[in-house]
C-alpha positions as CSV (number, residue, x, y, z in Angstrom):
1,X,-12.1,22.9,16.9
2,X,-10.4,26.5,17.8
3,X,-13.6,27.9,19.5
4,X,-14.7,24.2,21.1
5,X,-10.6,23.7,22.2
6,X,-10.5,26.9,23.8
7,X,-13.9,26.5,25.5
8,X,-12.7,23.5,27.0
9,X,-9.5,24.6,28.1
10,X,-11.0,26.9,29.7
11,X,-13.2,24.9,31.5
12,X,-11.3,22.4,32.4
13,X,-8.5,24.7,33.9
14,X,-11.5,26.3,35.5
15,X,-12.9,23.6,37.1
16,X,-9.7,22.1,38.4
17,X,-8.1,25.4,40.2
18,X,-11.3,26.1,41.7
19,X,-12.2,22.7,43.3
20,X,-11.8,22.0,46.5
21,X,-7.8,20.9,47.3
22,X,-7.7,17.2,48.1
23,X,-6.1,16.7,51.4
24,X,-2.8,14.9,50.2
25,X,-2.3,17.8,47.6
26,X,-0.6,20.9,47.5
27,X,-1.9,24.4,46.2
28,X,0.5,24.6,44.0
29,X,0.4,20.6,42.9
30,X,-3.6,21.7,41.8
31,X,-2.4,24.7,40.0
32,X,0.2,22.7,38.5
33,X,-2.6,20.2,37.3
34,X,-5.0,22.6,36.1
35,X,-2.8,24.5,33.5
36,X,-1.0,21.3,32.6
37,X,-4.9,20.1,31.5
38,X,-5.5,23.3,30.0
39,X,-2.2,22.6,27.8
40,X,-3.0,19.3,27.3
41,X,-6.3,20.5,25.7
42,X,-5.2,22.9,23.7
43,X,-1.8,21.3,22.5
44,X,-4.5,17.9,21.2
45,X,-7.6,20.6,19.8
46,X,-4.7,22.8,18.0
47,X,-7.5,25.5,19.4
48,X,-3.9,28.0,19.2
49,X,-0.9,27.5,17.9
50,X,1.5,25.6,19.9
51,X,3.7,28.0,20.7
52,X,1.3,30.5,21.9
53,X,-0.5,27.7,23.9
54,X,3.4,27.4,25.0
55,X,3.7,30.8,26.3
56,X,0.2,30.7,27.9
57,X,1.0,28.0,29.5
58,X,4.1,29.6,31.3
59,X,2.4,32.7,32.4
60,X,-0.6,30.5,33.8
61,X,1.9,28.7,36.4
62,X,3.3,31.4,37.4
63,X,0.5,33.4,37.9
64,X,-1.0,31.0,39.6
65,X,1.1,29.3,41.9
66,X,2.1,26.2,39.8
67,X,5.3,26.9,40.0
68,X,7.9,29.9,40.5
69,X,9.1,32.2,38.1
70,X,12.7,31.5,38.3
71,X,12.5,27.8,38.0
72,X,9.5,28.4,34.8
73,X,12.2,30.5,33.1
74,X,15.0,28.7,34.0
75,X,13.6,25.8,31.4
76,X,15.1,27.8,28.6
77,X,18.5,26.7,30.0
78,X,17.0,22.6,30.0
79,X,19.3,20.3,29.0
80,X,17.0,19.3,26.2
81,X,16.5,22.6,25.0
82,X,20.2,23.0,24.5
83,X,20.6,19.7,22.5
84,X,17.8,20.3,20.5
85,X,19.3,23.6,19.2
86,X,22.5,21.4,19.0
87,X,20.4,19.2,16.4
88,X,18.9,21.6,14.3
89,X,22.4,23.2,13.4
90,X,24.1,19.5,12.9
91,X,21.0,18.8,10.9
92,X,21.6,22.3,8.9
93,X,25.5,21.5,8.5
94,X,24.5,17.6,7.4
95,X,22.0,18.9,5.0
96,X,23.9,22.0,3.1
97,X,27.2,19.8,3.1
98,X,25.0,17.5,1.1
99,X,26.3,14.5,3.1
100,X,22.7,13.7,4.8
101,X,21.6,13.6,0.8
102,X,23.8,11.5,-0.1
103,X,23.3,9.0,2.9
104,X,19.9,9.5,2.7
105,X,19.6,8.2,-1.1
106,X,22.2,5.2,-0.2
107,X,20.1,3.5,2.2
108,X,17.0,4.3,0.1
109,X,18.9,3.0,-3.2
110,X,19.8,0.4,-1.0
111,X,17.2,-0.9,1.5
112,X,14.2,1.4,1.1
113,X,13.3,1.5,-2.2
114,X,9.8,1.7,-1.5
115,X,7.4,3.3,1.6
116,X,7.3,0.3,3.5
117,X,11.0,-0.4,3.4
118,X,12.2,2.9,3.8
119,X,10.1,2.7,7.6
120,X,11.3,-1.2,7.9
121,X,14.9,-0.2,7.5
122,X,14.9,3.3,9.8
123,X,13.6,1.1,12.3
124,X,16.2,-2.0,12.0
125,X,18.7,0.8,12.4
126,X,17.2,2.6,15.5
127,X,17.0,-1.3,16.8
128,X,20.9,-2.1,16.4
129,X,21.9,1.8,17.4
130,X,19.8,0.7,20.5
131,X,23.1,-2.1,21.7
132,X,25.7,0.7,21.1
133,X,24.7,4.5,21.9
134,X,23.4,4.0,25.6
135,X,21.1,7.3,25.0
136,X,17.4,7.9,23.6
137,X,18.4,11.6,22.8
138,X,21.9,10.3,21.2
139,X,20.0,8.4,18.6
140,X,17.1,10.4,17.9
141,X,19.6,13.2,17.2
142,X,21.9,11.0,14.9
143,X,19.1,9.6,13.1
144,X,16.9,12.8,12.2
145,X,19.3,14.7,9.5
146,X,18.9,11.4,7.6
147,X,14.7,10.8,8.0
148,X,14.2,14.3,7.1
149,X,16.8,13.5,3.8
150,X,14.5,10.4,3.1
151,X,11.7,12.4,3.3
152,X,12.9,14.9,1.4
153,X,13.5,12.1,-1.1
154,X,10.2,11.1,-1.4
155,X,8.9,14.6,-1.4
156,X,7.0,14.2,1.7
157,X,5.5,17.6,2.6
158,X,5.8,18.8,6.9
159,X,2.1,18.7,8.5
160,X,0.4,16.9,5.3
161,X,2.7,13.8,4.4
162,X,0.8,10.7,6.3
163,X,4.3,9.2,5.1
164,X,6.3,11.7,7.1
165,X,3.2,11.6,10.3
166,X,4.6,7.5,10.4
167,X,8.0,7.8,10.0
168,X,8.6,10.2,12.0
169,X,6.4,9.0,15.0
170,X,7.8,5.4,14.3
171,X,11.0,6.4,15.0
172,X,9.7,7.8,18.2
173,X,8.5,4.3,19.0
174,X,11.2,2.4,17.5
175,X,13.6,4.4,19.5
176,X,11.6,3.8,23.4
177,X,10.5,0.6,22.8
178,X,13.9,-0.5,21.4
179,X,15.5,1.0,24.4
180,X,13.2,-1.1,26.7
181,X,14.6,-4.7,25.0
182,X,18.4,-3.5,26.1
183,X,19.2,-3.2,29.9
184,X,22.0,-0.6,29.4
185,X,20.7,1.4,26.8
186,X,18.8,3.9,29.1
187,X,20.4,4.7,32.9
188,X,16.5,4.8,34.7
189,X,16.3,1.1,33.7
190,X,19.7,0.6,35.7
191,X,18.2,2.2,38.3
192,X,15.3,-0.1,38.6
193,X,17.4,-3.2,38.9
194,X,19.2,-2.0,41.6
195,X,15.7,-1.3,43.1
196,X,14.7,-5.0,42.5
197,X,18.1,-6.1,44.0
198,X,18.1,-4.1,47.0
199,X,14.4,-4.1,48.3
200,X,13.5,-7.7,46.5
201,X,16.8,-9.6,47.0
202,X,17.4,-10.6,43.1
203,X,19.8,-10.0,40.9
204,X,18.5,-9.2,37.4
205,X,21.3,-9.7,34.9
206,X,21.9,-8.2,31.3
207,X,20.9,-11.3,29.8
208,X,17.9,-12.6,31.8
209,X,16.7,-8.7,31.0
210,X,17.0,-9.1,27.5
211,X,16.1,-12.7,27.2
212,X,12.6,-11.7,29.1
213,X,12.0,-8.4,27.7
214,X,13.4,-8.0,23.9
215,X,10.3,-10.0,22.4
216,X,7.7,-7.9,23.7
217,X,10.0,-5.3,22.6
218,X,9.8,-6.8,18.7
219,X,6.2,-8.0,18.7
220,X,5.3,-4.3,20.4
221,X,7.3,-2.8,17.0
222,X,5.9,-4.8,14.9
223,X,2.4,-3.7,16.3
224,X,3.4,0.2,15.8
225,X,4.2,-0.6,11.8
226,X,1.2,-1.8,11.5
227,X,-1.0,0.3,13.5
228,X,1.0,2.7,11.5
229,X,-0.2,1.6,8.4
230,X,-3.3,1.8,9.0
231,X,-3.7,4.7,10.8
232,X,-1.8,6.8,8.3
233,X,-2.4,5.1,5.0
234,X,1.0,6.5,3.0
235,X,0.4,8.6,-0.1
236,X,3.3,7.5,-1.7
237,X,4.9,3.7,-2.5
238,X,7.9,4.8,-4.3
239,X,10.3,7.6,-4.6
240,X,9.3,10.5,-7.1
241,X,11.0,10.4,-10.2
242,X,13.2,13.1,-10.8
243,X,13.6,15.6,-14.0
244,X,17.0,15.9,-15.3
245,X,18.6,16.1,-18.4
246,X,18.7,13.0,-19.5
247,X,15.2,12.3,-18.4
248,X,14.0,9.7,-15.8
249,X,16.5,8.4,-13.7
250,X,16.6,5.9,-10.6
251,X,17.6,6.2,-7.2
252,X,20.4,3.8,-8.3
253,X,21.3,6.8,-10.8
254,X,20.4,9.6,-8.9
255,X,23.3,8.4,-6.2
256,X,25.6,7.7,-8.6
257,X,25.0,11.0,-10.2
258,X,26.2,12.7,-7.2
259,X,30.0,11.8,-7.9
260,X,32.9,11.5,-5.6
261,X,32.8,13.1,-2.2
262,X,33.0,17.0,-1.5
263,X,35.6,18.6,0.7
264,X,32.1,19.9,2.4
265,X,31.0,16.3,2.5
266,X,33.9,14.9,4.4
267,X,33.9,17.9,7.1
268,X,30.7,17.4,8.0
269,X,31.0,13.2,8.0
270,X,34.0,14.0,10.0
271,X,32.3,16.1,12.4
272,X,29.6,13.5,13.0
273,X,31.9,10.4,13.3
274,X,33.2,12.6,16.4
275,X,30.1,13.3,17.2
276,X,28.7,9.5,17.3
277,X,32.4,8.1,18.8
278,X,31.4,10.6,21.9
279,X,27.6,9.4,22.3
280,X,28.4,6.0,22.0
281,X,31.3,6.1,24.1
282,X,30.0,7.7,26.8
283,X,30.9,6.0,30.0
284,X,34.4,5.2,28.8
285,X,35.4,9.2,28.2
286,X,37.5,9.0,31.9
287,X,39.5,6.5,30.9
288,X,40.1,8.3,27.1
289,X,40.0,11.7,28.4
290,X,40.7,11.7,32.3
291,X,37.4,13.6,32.1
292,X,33.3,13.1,31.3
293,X,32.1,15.0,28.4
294,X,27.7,15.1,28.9
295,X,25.1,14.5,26.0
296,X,24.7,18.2,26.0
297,X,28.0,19.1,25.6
298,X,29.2,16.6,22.9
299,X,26.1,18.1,20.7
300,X,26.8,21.8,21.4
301,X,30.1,21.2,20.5
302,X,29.5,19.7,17.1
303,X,27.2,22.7,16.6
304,X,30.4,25.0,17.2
305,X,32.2,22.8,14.6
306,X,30.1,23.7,12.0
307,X,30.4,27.0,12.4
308,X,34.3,27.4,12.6
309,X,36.7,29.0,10.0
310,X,37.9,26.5,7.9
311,X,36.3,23.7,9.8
312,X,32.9,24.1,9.4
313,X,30.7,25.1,7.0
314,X,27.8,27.0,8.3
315,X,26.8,30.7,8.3
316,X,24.1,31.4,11.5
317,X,21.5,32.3,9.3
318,X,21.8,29.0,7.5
319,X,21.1,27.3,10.7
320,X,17.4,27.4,10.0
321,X,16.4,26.5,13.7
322,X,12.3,26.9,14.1
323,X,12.1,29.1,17.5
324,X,8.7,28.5,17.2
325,X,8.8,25.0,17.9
326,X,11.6,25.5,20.7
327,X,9.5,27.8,22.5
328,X,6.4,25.0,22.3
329,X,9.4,23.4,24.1
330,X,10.2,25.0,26.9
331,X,6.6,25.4,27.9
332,X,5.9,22.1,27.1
333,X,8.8,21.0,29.3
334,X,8.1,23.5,32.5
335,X,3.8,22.0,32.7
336,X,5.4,18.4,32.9
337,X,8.6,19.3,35.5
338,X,5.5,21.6,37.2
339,X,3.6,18.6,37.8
340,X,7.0,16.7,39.1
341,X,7.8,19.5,41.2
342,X,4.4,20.2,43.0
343,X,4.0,16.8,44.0
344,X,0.9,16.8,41.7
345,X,2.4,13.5,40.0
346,X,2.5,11.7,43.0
347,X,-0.4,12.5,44.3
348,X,-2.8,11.0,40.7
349,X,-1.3,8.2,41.1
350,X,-1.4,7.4,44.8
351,X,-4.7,7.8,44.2
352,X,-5.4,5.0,41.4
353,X,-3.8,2.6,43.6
354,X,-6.2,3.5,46.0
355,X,-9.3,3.3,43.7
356,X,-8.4,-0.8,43.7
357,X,-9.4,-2.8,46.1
358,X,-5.9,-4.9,45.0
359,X,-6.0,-7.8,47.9
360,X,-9.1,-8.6,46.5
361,X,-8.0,-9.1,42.7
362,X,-6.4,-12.2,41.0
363,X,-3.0,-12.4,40.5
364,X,-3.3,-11.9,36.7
365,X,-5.7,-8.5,37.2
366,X,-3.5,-7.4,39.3
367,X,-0.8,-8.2,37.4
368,X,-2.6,-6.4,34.6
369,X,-3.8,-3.3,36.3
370,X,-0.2,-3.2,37.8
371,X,1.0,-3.3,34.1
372,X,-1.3,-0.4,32.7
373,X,-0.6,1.8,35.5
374,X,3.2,1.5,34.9
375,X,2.7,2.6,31.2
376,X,0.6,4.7,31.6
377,X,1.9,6.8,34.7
378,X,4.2,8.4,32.0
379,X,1.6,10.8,30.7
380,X,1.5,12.9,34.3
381,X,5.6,12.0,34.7
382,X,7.8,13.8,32.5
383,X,11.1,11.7,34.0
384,X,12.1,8.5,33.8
385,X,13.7,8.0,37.1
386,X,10.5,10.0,38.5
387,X,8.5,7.4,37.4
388,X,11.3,4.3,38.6
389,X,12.0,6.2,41.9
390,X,8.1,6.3,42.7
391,X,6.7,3.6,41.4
392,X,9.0,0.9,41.6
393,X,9.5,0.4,45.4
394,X,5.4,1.0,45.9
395,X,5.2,-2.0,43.2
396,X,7.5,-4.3,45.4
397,X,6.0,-3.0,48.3
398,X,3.2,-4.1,47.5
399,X,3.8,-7.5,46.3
400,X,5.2,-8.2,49.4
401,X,2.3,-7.3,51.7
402,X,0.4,-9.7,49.2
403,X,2.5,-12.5,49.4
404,X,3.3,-12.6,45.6
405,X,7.2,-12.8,44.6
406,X,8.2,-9.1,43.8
407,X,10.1,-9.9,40.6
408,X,6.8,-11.3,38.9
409,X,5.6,-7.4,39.0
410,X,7.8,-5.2,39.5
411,X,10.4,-6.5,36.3
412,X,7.5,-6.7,33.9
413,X,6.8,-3.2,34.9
414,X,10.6,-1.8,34.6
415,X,9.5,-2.8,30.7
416,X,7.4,-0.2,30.6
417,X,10.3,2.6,31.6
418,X,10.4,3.8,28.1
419,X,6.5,3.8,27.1
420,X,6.8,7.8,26.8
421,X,5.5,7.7,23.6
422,X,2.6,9.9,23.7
423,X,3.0,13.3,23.8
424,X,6.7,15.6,23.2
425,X,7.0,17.1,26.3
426,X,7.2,12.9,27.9
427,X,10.8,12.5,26.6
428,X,13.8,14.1,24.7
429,X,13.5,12.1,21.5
430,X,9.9,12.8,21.0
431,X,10.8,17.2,21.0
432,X,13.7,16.1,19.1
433,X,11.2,14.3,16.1
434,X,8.6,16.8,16.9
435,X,10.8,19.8,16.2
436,X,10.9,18.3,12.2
437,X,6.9,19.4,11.9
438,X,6.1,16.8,10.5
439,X,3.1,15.4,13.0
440,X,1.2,17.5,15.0
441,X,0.4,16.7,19.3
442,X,-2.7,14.9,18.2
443,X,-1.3,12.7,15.8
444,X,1.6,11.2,18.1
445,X,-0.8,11.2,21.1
446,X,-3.4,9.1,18.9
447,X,-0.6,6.8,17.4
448,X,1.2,6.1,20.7
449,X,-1.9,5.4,23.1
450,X,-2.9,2.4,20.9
451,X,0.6,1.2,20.6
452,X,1.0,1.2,23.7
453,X,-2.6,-0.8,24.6
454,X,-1.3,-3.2,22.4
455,X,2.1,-3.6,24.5
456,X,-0.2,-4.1,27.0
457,X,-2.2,-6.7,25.7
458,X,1.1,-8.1,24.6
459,X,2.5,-8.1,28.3
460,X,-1.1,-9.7,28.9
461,X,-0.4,-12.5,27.0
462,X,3.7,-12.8,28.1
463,X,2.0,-13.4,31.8
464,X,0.6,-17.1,30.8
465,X,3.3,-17.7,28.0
466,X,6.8,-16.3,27.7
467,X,7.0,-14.9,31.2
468,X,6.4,-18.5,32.3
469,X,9.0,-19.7,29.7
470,X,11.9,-17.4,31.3
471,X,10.9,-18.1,34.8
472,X,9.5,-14.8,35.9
473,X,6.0,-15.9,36.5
């Protein structure tokens, strides 16, 4: 695979820069494309490591056009990047404290006392975090100290583990897909009401969102566990056993053995309780505070925490954060805002819709082509609101110069919002679970494209069923 990956990487990058630039394109939009698909290539083959692919990566946009040096750098100063350093310190505070332990083995004691309920019960939680933390990032950064504890509970080894590769790309899905059931939990799906309302003239309410979308949204998670299963058969179906003194002992025992509470415990709970009050009461922090504190800024602070005298409990070098994988970051990041940037993202997919002839199609396939496209469209769109701000009005657009009522197409396909499932660079929460090492691009890309052809075989089937039950068809 390294000397076919890096053959075709080559070529393909080749081929692309060198072709002749379509009219409606940019230069720099088909240099933006051609090292994104050389990435793309090489991030799936594992032809190079992914850091180094990373780095290539950067130097091949600017070199070529695809985007300018400053902005390319600039990445390093992302958002995301920030709050995934933020994580890997709250993670290394969580951990040492031996909190995360103990938390870990109470809701594996508890509710996960084998594989399968260990991935059931991570996922219920992600589902209920879903109604209170209005963030993607928030939750994937609460809920990773305590997967990798569980994993580190049943002794699952980074990069080998098909037990970590599942629950660790489950709670990618479980995390998105959850989010797309909940009208408020991400701010792009806000966005695209107000789209409907203004350009179609209906008002979408929290309900009538939820009531509509929330069971495609369960029978879509229920498809990942069990595409899951399947696809990563789990070596494991119980905890390990561990030695002690007095021989074999249970989870049960092994919590109980841990005794009462540490002083290091209950700083580092503490820190996190702040930390979790401040995601999930996000758009309330004027009225608390007379002032907003961001995602970013609530997580670099906790990070600070741990680190204070007294306070904290950290040294730096006990932060254990993998540069390696935060430089895969940051190039991953700058292909995918490239693409945004150079108009190159626009232009692939003003070009499916051209490829249809859609005035001749039924309403269902067009329904259903409408559908894939809006799922899709996330693997050349690294934003959500990107994707709502471009999409969206061309959906109701067109609906209208067909005669077909807007809402019947353009709601089913704010559903598909959160479908960034397939590769890390798509979305915060899937670098967030990347960074753990625990799958590598191929396995998440793999995993999520057939989840997500079964969401759209699921929406397929809402069109002559549930969607007709609601009143949106």
């Amino acid at each position: 695979m390294k000397i076919t990956g890096i053959t075709i990487a080559l070529l393909v990058f080749t081929l692309i820069y060198t072709m002749p630039t379509p009219i409606q394109m940019t230069g720099q939009g088909k240099a933006a494309l051609a090292v994104f698909a050389m990435a793309f290539v090489l991030w799936v083959t594992q032809a190079i490591p992914t850091y180094a692919s990373s780095l290539v990566a950067i130097v091949a946009l600017v070199f070529t056009g695809g985007w300018d040096q400053a902005s390319t750098l600039a990445v390093f100063g992302q958002d995301v990047i920030w709050l995934m350093l933020s994580a890997f310190i709250i993670t290394a505070g969580m951990e040492k404290s031996g909190f995360a332990n103990r938390l870990a083995l109470f809701i594996v004691s508890k509710f996960g006392t084998t594989a399968k309920k260990a991935l059931i019960a991570l996922g219920v939680v992600n589902l209920l975090l879903a109604f209170v933390v209005p963030s993607t990032t928030a939750r994937a950064a609460m809920l990773l100290p305590i997967c990798l504890m569980i994993l580190k509970v049943y002794k699952a080894e980074p990069g080998v583990s098909n037990f970590g590769k599942q629950l660790m790309i489950q709670e990618i899905h479980f995390n998105n897909i959850s989010t797309s059931g909940i009208l408020t939990a991400t701010a792009p799906q806000i966005l695209a009401v107000g789209y409907i309302l203004s350009m179609a003239g209906q008002d979408v309410t929290w309900g009538q969102w939820f009531a509509a979308s929330m069971p495609i949204a369960i029978l879509t998670l229920i498809a990942s566990f069990v595409i899951g299963q399947l696809l990563f058969k789990s070596e494991v179906t119980t905890p390990p056993t561990t030695d002690l003194d007095h021989g074999q002992m249970s989870l049960k025992e092994q919590y109980k053995a841990l005794g009462k509470i540490s002083a290091n415990e209950i700083k580092a709970l503490v820190i996190f309780a702040l930390t979790v009050f401040l995601w999930a009461t996000d758009g309330k922090h004027l009225q608390l505070f007379g002032f907003q504190i961001s995602l970013v800024m609530v997580a670099v602070f906790s990070a600070a925490l741990f680190f204070l005298p007294y306070i904290g409990i950290l040294s730096w070098k006990e932060s254990n954060i993998p540069w390696d994988l935060m430089i895969f970051s940051c190039g991953a990041y700058a292909v995918g805002l490239a693409l945004d940037a150079s108009g190159a993202a626009s232009f692939l997919l003003n070009s499916i819709f051209e490829r249809f002839d859609l005035e001749a199609l039924s309403p269902f396939a067009l329904y259903m082509i409408i559908m894939f496209i809006a799922s899709f469209s996330h693997l050349v769109f690294t934003s959500k609101n990107v994707r709502v701000v471009i999409l969206l009005p061309a959906i109701i657009l067109l609906a209208n110069s067909l005669g077909i009522d807007p809402v019947a197409l353009a709601l089913p396909a704010c559903f598909t919002i959160c479908d960034s499932i397939t590769l890390p660079p798509h979305c915060k929460p899937n670098l967030i679970f990347y960074s753990s090492g625990y799958f590598t691009v191929k396995d998440q890309f793999v995993y999520g494209m057939l989840v997500l052809f079964a969401k759209w075989l699921i929406l397929g089937v809402a069109y002559f069923t549930w969607f007709r039950v609601v009143g949106i068809v």
